[in-house]
C-alpha positions as CSV (number, residue, x, y, z in Angstrom):
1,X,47.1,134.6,-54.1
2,X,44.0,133.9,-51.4
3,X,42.7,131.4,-53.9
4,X,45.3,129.6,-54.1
5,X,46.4,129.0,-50.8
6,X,42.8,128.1,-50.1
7,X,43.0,125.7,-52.8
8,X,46.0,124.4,-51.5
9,X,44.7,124.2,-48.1
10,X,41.3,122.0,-49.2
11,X,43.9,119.5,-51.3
12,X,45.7,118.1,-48.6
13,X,42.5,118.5,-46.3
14,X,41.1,116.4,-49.2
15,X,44.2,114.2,-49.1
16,X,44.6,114.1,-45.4
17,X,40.4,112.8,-45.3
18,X,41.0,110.2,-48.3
19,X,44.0,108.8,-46.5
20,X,42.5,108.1,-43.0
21,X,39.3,106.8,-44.6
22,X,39.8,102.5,-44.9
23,X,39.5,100.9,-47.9
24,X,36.7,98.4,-48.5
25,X,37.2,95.1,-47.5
26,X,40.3,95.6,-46.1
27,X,40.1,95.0,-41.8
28,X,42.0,97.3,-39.3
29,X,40.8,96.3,-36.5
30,X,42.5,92.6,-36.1
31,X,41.6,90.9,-32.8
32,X,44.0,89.8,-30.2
33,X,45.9,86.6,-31.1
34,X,45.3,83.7,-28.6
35,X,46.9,81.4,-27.9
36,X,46.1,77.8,-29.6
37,X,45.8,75.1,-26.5
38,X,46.8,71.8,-27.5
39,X,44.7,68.7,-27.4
40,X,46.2,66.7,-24.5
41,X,44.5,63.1,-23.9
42,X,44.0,63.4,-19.5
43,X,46.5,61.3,-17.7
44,X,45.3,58.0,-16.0
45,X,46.0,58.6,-12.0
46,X,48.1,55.9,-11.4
47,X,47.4,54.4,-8.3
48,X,50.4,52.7,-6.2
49,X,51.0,49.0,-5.7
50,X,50.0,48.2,-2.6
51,X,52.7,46.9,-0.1
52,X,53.0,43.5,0.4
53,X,52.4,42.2,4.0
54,X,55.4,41.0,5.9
55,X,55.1,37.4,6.4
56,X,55.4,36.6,9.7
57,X,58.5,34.5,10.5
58,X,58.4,30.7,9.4
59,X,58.8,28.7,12.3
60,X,60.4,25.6,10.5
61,X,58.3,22.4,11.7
62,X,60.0,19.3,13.4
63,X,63.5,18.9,15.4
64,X,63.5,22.5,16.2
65,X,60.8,22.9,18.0
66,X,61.3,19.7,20.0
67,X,64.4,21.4,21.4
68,X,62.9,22.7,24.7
69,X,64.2,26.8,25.7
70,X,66.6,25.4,28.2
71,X,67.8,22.4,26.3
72,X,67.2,18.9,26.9
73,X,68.0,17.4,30.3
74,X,70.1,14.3,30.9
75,X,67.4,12.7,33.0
76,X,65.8,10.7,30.0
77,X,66.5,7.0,29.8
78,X,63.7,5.6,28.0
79,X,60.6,6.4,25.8
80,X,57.3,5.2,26.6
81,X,54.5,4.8,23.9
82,X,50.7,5.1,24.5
83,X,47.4,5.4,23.0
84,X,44.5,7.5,23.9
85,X,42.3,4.4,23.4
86,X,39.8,7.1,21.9
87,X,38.9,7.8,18.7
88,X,39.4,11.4,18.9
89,X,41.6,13.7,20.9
90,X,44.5,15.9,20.9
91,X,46.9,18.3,23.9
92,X,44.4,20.1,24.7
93,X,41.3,18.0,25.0
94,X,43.7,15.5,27.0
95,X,45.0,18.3,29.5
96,X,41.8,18.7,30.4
97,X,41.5,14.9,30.8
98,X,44.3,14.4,33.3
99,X,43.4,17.4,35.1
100,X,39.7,16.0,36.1
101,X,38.8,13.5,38.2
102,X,40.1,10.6,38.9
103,X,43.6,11.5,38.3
104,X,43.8,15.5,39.0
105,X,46.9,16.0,37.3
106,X,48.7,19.3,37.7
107,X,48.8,19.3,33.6
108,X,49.3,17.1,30.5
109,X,50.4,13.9,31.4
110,X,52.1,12.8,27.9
111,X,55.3,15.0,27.0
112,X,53.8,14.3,23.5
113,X,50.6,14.0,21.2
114,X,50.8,12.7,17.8
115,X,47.0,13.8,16.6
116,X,44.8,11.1,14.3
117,X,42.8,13.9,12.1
118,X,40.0,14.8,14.6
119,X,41.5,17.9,16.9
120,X,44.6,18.2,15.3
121,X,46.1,17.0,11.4
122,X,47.2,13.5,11.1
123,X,50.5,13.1,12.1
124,X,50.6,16.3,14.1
125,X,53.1,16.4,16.9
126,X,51.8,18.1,19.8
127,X,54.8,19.9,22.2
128,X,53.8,19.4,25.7
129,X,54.5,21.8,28.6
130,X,56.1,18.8,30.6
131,X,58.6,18.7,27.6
132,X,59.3,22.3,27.4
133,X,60.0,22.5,31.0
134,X,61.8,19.1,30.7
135,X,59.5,17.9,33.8
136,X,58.7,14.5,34.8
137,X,55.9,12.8,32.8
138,X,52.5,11.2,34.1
139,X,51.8,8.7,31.5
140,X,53.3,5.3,33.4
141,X,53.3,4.7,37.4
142,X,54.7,1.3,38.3
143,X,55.7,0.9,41.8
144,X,58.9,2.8,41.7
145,X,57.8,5.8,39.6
146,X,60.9,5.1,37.7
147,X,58.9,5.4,33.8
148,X,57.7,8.7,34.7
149,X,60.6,9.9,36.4
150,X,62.9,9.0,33.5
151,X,60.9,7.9,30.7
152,X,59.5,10.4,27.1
153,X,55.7,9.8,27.2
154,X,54.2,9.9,23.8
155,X,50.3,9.5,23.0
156,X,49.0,8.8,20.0
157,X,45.5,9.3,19.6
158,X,43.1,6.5,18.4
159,X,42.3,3.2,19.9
160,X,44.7,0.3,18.7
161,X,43.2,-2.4,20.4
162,X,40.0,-1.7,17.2
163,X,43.2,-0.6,14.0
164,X,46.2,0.1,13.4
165,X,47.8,3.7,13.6
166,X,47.8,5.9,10.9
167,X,50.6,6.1,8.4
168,X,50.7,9.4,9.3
169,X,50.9,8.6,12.8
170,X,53.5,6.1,12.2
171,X,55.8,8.1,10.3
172,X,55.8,10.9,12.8
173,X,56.0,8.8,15.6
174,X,59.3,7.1,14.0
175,X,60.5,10.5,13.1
176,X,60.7,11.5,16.7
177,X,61.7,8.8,18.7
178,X,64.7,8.5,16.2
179,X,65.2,12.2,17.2
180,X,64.9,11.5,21.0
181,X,67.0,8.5,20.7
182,X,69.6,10.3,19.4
183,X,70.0,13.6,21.3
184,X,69.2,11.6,24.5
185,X,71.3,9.0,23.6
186,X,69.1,6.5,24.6
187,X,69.3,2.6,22.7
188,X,66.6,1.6,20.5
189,X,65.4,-1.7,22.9
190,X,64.4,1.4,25.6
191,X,61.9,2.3,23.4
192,X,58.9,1.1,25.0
193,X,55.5,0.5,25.1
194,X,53.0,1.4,28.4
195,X,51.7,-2.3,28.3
196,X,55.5,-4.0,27.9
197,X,56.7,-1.7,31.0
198,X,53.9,-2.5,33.3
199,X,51.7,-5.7,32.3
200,X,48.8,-4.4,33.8
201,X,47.6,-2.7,30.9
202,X,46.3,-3.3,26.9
203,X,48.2,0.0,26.1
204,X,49.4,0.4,22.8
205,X,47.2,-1.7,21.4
206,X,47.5,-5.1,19.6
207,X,47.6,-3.3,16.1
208,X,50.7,-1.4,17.2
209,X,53.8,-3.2,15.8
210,X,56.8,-1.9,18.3
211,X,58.9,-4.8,16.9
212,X,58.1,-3.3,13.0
213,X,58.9,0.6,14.7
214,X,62.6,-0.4,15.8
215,X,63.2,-2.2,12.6
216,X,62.7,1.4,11.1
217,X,64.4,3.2,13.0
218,X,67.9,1.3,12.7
219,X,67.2,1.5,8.9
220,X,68.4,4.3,6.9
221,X,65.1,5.1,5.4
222,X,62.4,5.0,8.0
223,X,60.9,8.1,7.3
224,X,59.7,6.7,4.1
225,X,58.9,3.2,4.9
226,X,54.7,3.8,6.1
């Protein structure tokens, strides 16, 4: 009876060792799963658009800005054209003119420049400060002060006595007595030279045609005819 218990007692120590013992090639140990990362192709940093810049305000060119701040007095009867008799010029350059000796003007005598190319574009029409504070010119002084008192001065630079203004010059010039003629409602005959008011002076020129100018500016297309 002892032997058989033992017997029984060594078979299922037997079976207990042949079951807990792994079989060959056979893993029990698996390792952890991980997990698979993706291939991912790296993003491009976008970088922003830069902002465009603000323009600054477009000043349109021309009538508007021949409007002075405080509108255009009634004193006007007459415009008065000049050259520089210089080859080269401009506001500023003739500011500083009129303010020297001899004359010692408080400031720019003309109410106007119209430039030839050398300080300013051809055809560029200079603003003066006499115009924006609708102030009496100092451009033309017979004895009664009446041409400056009452008359537009405009200077063109360039000597017309040697040639001819530009066409440039011309076609701005023509541009802006017809605008001063008509807000100032002043007749085409009053637009005037500084040698036909006075007689005591060469000034515009004998290559400036004043008779040709008031042809254009009764016609319907005298900004196109230089």
């Amino acid at each position: 009876m002892k032997l058989i218990r033992l017997l029984v007692t060594a078979g299922c120590l037997f079976g207990l060792s042949l079951a807990c013992t792994p079989e060959p090639g056979v893993i029990q140990d698996l390792p952890q799963p991980t997990a698979k990362t993706a291939h991912r192709t790296p993003r491009r940093k976008l970088t922003p658009a830069p902002r465009p810049t603000p323009r600054a305000p477009i000043t349109e060119p021309g009538e508007r800005g021949w409007i002075p701040p405080g509108g255009i007095s009634r004193r006007w009867s007459c415009i008065v054209i000049h050259h520089s008799a210089t080859e080269v010029g401009g506001a500023k350059r003739f500011d500083k003119l009129h303010r020297s000796p001899p004359r010692r003007w408080d400031e720019l005598g003309y109410h106007f420049v119209i430039g030839n190319g050398t300080d300013t574009p051809d055809g560029c029409i200079e603003v003066g400060p006499r115009w924006r504070k609708q102030k009496h010119g100092a451009h033309c002084k017979p004895p009664d002060n009446y041409y400056n008192q009452h008359g537009i001065g405009i200077g063109l630079v360039g000597n017309f006595e040697n040639h001819p203004p530009s066409s440039a010059q011309m076609r701005s010039l023509t541009r802006l007595v017809r605008f001063l003629l008509q807000r100032c409602a002043i007749p085409t005959s009053k637009a005037l030279t500084h040698g036909g008011v006075t007689g005591r002076t060469l000034c515009t020129g004998k290559y400036f045609d004043l008779a040709a100018l008031r042809d254009r500016l009764e016609g319907p297309t005298y900004a196109t005819q230089y």
